[in-house]
C-alpha positions in Angstrom: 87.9 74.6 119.1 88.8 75.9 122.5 90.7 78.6 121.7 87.8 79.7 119.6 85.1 79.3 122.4 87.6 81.3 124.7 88.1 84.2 122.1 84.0 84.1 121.6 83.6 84.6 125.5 86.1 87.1 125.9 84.6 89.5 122.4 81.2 89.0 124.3 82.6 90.5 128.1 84.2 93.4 125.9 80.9 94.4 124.2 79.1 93.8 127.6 81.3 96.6 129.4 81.6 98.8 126.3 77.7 98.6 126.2 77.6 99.0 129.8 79.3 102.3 130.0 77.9 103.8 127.0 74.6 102.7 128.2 75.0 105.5 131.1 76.0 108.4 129.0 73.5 110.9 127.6 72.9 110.7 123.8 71.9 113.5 121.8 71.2 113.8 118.3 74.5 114.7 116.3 74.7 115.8 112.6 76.8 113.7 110.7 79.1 115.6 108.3 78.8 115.4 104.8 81.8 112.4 104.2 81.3 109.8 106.9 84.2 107.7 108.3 84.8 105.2 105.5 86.9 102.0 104.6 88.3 100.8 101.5 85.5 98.7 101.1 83.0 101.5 100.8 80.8 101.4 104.4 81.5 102.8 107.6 84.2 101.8 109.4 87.9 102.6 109.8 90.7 101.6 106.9 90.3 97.5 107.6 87.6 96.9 110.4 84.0 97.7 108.9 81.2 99.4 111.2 78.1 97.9 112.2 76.5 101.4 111.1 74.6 101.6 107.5 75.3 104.5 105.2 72.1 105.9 105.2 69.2 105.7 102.5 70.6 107.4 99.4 74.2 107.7 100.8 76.6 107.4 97.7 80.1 106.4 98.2 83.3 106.3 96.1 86.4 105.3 97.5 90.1 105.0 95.4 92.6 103.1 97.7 96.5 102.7 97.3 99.0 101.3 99.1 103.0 100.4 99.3 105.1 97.3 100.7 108.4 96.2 99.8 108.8 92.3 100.2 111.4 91.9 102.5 111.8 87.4 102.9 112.2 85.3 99.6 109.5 82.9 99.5 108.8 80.4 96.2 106.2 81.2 94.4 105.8 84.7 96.2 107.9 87.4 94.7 111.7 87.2 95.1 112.8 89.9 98.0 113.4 93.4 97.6 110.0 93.8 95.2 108.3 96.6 95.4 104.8 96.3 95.3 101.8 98.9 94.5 98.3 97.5 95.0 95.1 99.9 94.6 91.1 99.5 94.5 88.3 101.1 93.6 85.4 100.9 95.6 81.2 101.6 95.3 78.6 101.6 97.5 74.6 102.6 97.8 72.9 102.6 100.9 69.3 100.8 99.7 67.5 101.4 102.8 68.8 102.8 106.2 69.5 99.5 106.8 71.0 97.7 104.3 74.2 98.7 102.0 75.7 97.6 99.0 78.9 97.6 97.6 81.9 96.6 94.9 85.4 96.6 95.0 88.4 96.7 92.0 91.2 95.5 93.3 94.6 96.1 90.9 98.6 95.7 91.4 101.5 96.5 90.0 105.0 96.0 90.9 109.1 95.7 89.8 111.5 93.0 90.7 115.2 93.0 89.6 113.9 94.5 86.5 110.7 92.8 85.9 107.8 95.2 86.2 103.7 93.9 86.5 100.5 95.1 87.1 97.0 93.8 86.1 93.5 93.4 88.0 93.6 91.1 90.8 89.5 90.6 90.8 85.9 91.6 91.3 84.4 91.8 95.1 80.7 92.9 95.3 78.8 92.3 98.6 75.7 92.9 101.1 76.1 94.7 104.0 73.3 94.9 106.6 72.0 96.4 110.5 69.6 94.9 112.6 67.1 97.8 113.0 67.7 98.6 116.4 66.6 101.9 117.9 69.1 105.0 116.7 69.8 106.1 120.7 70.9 102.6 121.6 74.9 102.5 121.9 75.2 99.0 120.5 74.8 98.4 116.6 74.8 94.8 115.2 75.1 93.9 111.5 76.4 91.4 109.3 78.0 91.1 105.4 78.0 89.0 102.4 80.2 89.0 100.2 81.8 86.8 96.5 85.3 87.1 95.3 86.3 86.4 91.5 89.7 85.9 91.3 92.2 85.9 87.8 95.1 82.9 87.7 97.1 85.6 86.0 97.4 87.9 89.3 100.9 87.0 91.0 101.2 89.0 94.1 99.7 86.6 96.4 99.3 83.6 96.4 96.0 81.6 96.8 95.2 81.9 100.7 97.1 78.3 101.5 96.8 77.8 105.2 100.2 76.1 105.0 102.2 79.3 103.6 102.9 82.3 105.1 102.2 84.3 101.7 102.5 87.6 100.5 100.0 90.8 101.4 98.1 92.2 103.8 94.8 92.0 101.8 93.8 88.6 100.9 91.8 89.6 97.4 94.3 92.1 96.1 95.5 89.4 94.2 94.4 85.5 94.7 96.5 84.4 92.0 94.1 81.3 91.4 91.4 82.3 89.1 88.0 81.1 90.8 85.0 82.1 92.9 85.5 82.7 96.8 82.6 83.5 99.0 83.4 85.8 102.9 81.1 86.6 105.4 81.8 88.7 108.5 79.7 89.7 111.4 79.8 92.8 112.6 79.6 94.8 116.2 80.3 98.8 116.7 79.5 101.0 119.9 78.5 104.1 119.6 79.3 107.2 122.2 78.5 110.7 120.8 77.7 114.3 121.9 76.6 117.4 119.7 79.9 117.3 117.6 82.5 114.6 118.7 82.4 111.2 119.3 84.2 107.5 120.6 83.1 104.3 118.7 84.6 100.7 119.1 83.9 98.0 116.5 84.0 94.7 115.9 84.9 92.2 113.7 84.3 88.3 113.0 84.9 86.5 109.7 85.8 84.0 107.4 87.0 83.6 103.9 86.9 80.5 101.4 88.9 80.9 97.8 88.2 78.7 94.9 87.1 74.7 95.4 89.6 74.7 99.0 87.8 72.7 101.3 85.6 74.9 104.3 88.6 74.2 107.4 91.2 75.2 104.4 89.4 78.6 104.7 90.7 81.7 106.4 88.9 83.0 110.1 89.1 87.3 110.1 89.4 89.2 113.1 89.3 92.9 113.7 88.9 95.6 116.6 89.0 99.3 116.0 89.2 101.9 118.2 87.5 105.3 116.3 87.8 108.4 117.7 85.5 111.4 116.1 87.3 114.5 118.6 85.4 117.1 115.8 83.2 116.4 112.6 86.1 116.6 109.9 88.5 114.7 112.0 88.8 110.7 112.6 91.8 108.9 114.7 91.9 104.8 114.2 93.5 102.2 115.6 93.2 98.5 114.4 94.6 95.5 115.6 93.8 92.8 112.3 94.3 89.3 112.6 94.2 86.7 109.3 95.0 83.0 109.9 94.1 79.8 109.0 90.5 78.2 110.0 91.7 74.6 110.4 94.5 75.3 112.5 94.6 79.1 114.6 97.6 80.8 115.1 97.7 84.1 116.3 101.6 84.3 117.0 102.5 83.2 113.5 99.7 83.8 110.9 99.6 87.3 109.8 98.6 90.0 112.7 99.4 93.3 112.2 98.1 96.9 113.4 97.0 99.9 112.1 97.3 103.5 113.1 95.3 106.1 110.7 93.7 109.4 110.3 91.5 110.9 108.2 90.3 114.2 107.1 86.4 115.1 105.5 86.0 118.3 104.0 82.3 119.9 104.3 82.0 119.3 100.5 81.8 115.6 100.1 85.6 114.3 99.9 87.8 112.7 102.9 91.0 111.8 102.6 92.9 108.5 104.7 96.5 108.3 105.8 97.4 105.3 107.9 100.4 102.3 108.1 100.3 98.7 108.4 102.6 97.0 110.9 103.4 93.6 110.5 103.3 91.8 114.5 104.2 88.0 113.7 107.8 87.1 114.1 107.9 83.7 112.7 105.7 80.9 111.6 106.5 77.3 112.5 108.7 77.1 109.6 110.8 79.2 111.2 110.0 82.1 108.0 109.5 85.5 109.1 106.7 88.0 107.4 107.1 88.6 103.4 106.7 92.5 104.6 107.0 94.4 107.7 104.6 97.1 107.1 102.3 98.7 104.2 101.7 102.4 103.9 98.1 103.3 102.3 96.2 106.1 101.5 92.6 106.5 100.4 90.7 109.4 98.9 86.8 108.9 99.5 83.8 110.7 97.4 80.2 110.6 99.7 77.0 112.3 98.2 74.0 112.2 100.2 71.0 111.8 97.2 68.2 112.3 99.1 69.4 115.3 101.2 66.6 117.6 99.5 64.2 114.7 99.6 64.9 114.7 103.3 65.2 118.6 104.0 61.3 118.7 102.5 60.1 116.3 104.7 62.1 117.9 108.0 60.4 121.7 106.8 57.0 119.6 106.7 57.6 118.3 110.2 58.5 121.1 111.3 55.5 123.0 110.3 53.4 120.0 111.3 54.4 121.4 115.2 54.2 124.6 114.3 50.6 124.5 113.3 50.1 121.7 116.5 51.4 124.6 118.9 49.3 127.1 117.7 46.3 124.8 118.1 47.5 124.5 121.4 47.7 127.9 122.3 44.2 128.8 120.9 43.0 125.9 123.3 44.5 127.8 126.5 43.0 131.2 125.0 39.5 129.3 125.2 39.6 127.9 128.3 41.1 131.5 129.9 38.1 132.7 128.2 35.9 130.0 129.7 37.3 130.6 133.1 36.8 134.2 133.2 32.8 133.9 131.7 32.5 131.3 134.6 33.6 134.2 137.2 31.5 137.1 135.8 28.7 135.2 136.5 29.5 134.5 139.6 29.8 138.5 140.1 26.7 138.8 138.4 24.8 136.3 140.9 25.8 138.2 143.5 25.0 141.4 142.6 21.4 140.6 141.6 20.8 139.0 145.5 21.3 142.3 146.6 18.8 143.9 144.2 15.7 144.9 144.6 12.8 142.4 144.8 11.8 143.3 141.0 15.1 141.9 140.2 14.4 138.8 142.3 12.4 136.7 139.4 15.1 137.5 137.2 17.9 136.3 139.0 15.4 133.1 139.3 15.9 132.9 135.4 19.4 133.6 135.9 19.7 130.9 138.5 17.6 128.5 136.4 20.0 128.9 133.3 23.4 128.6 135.3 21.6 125.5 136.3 20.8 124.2 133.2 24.7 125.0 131.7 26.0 123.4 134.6 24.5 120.1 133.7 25.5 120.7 130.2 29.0 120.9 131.4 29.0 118.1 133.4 27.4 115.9 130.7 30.5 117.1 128.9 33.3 116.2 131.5 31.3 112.8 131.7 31.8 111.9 128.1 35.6 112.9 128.4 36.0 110.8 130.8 34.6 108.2 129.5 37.0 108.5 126.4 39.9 108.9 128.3 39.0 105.4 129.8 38.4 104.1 126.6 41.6 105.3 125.1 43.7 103.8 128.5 42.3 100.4 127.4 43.3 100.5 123.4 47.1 101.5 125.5 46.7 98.3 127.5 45.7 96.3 125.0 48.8 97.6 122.6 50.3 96.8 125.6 50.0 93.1 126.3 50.1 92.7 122.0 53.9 94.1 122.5 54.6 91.8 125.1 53.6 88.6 123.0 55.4 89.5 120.8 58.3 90.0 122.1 57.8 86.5 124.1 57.8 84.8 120.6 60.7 86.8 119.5 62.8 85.3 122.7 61.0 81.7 122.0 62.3 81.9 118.5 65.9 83.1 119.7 66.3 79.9 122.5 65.1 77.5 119.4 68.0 78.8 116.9 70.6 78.0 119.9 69.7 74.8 120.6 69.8 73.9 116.8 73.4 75.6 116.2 74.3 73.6 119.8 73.1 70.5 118.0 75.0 71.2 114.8 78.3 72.2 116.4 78.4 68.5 118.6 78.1 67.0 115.1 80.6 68.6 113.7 82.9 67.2 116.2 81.8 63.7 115.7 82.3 64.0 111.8 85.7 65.5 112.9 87.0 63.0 114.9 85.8 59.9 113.1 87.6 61.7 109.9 90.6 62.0 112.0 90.9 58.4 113.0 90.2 57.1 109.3 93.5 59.7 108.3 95.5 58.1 110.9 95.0 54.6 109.9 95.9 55.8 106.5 99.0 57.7 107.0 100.0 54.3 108.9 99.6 52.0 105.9 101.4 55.0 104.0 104.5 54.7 106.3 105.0 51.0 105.8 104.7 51.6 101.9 107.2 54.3 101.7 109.5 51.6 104.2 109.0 49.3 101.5 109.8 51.4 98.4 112.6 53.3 100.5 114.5 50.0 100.4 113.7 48.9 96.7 115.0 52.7 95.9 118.3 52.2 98.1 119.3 48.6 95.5 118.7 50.9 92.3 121.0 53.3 93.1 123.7 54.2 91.4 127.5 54.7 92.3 127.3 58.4 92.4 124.1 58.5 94.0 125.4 56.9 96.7 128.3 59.4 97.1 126.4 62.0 96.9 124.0 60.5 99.6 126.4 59.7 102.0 129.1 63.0 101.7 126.4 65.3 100.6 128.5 66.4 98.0 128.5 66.4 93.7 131.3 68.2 91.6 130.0 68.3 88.1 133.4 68.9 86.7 133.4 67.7 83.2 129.6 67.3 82.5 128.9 70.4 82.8 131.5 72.9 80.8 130.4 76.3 80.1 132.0 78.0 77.3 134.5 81.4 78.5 132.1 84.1 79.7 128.9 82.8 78.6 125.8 81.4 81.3 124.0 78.7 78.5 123.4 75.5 79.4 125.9 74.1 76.7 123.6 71.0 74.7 126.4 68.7 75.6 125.3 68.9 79.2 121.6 68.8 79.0 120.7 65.3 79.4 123.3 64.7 82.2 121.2 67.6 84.0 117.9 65.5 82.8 118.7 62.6 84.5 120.3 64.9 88.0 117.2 66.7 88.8 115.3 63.6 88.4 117.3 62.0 90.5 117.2 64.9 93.1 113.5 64.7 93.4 113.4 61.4 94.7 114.8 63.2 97.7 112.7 66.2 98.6 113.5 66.6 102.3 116.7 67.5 101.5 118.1 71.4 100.9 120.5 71.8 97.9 122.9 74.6 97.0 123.7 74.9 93.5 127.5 76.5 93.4 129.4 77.9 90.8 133.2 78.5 90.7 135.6 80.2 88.1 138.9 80.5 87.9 141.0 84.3 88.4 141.2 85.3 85.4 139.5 88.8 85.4 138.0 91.0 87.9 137.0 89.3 91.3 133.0 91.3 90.9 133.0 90.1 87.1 133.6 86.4 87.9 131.3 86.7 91.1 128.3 87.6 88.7 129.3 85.4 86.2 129.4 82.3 88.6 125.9 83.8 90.3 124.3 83.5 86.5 125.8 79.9 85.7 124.6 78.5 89.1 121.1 80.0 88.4 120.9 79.3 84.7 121.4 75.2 86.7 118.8 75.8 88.9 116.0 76.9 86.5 117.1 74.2 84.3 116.2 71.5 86.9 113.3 73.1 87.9 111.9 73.0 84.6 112.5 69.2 84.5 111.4 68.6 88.0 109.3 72.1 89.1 108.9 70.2 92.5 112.5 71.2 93.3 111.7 74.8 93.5 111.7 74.1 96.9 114.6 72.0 97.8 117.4 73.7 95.7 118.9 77.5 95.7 121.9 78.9 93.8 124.9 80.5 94.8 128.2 81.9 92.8 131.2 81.9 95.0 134.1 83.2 91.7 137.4 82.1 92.1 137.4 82.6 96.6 136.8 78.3 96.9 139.5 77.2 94.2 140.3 73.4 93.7 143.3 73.4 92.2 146.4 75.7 91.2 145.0 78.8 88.8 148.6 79.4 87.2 148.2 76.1 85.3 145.5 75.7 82.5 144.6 72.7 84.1 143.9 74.0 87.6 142.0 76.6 86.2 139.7 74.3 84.0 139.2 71.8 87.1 138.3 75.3 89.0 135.6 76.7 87.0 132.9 74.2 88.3 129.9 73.2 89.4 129.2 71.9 92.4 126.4 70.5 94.7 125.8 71.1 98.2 123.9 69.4 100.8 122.8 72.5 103.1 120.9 70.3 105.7 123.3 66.7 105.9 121.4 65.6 109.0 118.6 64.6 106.7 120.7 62.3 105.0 120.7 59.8 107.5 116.8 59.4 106.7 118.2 58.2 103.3 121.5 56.0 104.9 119.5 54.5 107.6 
């Protein structure tokens, strides 16, 4: 819980800074191009971290997404190593308002092991993406998404998201291989620099992840930063650093964290195309396993139609003539007053020539004087009722005014209220969590004394060559098991001596078995290596079929005719060579059984 208050406080100082020096540069109004910056899942964003920033209303987006790893570790029930793994998906998205987004993802697979080849549909993802509607010059965007997985049982490239494997993939819905309904949210920060045609954008992500009926601390916490450089409008340069682990226990040096370089090209008629790699950071996790895969190449293509760009270009030519039509009014309205002005000075002219007129002209300039007069007051009845209306419309401001700042009051109220609740909920949490904790304890004590108990019951039922094998770690299955010349079948004979073995082996899981063949030299050494190899492994899928728990615990391994027994000149030396034998690869657990 500490780890995740530290992260929380040290996401919050980034956007702080970020904000702060975007905050002092000058913004201008940019034209986006006609293919925005998109991820795999259809929004903004870069190939794995999605933006804060909504399509647009009437944005259209179609995005086809593949992508190449070859499994490198062995890991039951992932795929053996050396698979070669293709996974793709399909991806829609509408932008409903220019807030709100929505959008659908089919993911698929495909892939060949040692001869094996699959593919199928690994699920269905549709989700809500949405932006707070904050004002389009300020640098910081906040938003948040929804989102439900379906997942199909018969979708084996990953496994279902077990906090206590390290399993296969980079994406956790390409295929969950449980069938079931998992639900994600994420929330999402980006901040926004641009100028007239380039720009610098950082996002943001937090999330989490919950597959079929897994409890909600088996679930998965998401983290992702991006760094998204714009240097012209057809050109984007990424780089991610992704995160995945487990929500019950985090680990960011041994759950999967890998990074992202990418680039991606739009075209000015409504297609982009993404290049980028995945590269695999963890080294180990605590059981000492390294990653399934050390990197992923991907590529995406992406199809982005604005619909309402006529819609839009209409009302931008009405607007426009709106002003045009306003400054015209405008300039009539100087042409008057210039007209005004120069009436006021004739008369002026006029007043003064008539004083120096005759004294016929005297009663006439009295009329003249009288009318001047009588305008004058007009006019300033008129400058009285203006002002009087510019006073009235200060007032409506003021009013407007003090309305907005009420608001805004109740909108911080409001804010203070939902932290103390979440403060509230997260302290009992922690109780819940720590009285759970001390019920599990008191269990797994009355669990140890049980398994003391049936430990020692176990230890007088066992039978002569259990007890060899217990305490030298060592079985030879010399004439039980007899495998007819050149053939791998589990002979009949043999079948319910194996029965009985493997159940007998899976009263011991701790420990690790190696299944071992052996021949003799007749043939080639390679022939009698692979024919060994096949004999061992036809044992081991044998047991596991009668005990699948051993999956785990045992492995198989032909050695030929290089550990030989006995002379291979005599038939008898050869027939006690070609054997099998078992191994005990880690004897230091056997004291937990010889105590």
């Amino acid at each position: 819980m500490r780890l995740k208050k530290n992260c929380f406080v040290a996401m919050l100082c980034c956007v702080a800074l970020a904000n702060q020096t975007f905050a002092s540069s000058d913004f201008e109004e940019t034209v986006s191009p006609n293919t925005p910056s998109t991820s795999y899942w259809g929004t903004r964003g870069l190939s794995q971290t999605v933006a804060a920033e909504p399509l647009g209303d009437g944005r259209f987006n179609m995005a086809v997404s593949g992508s190449y790893f070859n499994q490198e570790q062995e890991h039951i029930p992932a795929l053996v190593n050396g698979t070669n793994v293709l996974t793709g998906r399909a991806a829609l998205s509408f932008g409903l308002n220019s807030n709100m987004d929505l959008f659908g993802i089919l993911p698929f697979y495909h892939y060949k092991s040692h001869g094996v080849t699959e593919g199928g549909v690994g699920g269905l993802v549709a989700g809500l993406q949405g932006a707070l509607p904050l004002p389009p010059t300020m640098p910081l965007k906040l938003g948040a998404q929804f989102y439900l997985i379906y997942g199909f049982d018969e979708a084996k490239v990953t496994k279902h998201p077990d906090p206590e494997m390290y399993y296969a993939g980079y994406d956790y819905f390409d295929a969950t291989g449980e069938k079931g309904l998992g639900v994600g949210f994420r929330l999402t920060q980006s901040l926004v620099g641009e100028t007239q045609n380039a720009a610098l954008k950082l996002h943001f992500n937090q999330g989490y992840f919950k597959s079929g009926d897994k409890d909600f601390d088996k679930g998965l916490l998401l983290l992702a930063a991006g760094l998204q450089i714009d240097p012209n409008p057809f050109l984007t340069i990424g780089i991610e650093l992704n995160s995945r682990t487990s929500f019950e226990s985090i680990s960011f040096a041994t759950d999967p964290l890998w990074l992202t370089p990418s680039v991606m090209f739009r075209s000015p008629v409504n297609v982009g195309f993404l290049l980028g790699i995945d590269l695999a950071l963890s080294k180990k996790n605590d059981d000492g396993q390294k990653p399934l895969e050390s990197y992923r190449l991907f590529g995406d293509m992406i199809f982005s139609f604005d619909l309402l760009a006529s819609k839009r270009a209409e009302a931008n030519q009405k607007r426009r003539d709106e002003l045009k039509a306003k400054a015209e009014l405008e300039r009539q309205a100087q042409e008057l007053a210039a007209q005004k002005e120069s009436l006021a000075q004739r008369m002026v002219e006029d007043s003064i020539a008539a004083a120096q007129s005759t004294s016929q002209m005297a009663q006439r300039m009295q009329a003249d004087s009288l009318a001047a007069a009588e305008n004058a007051a007009q006019m300033a009845q008129r400058m009285q009722a203006d002002s009087i209306a510019a006073a009235e419309n200060a007032a409506q401001m003021a009013q407007r005014m003090q309305a907005d700042s009420i608001r805004a009051r109740a909108v911080a109220d409001s804010l203070e209220n939902l932290a103390s609740s979440i403060a509230q909920q997260a302290a009992e949490a922690i109780r819940v969590r720590d009285e759970e904790a001390r019920a599990q304890r008191e269990a797994d004590s009355i669990a140890l004394a049980d398994t003391k108990k049936r430990l020692d019951e176990e230890k007088a039922r066992r039978t002569e060559a259990e007890q060899s094998f217990l305490s030298t770690g060592m079985l030879t299955l010399d004439n039980s098991v007899q495998f007819q010349s050149g053939k791998t079948d589990i002979p009949h004979n043999a079948r319910p001596y194996l029965t009985i073995l493997a159940r007998m082996l899976a009263k011991y899981p701790k420990l690790k078995i190696e299944i071992g063949g052996h021949s003799d030299n007749i043939g080639g050494l390679q022939a009698n290596m692979n024919l060994s190899q096949k004999r061992a492994e036809s044992v081991f899928l044998f047991m596991v079929g009668v005990e699948p728990g051993l999956a785990n615990s045992l492995s198989a391994k032909g050695y030929g005719p290089t550990v030989p027994k006995a002379d291979n000149n005599t038939a008898a030396g050869r027939q006690i060579n070609r054997r099998i034998e078992l191994k005990v690869l880690n004897p230091e657990v056997l004291q937990e059984y010889n105590p």
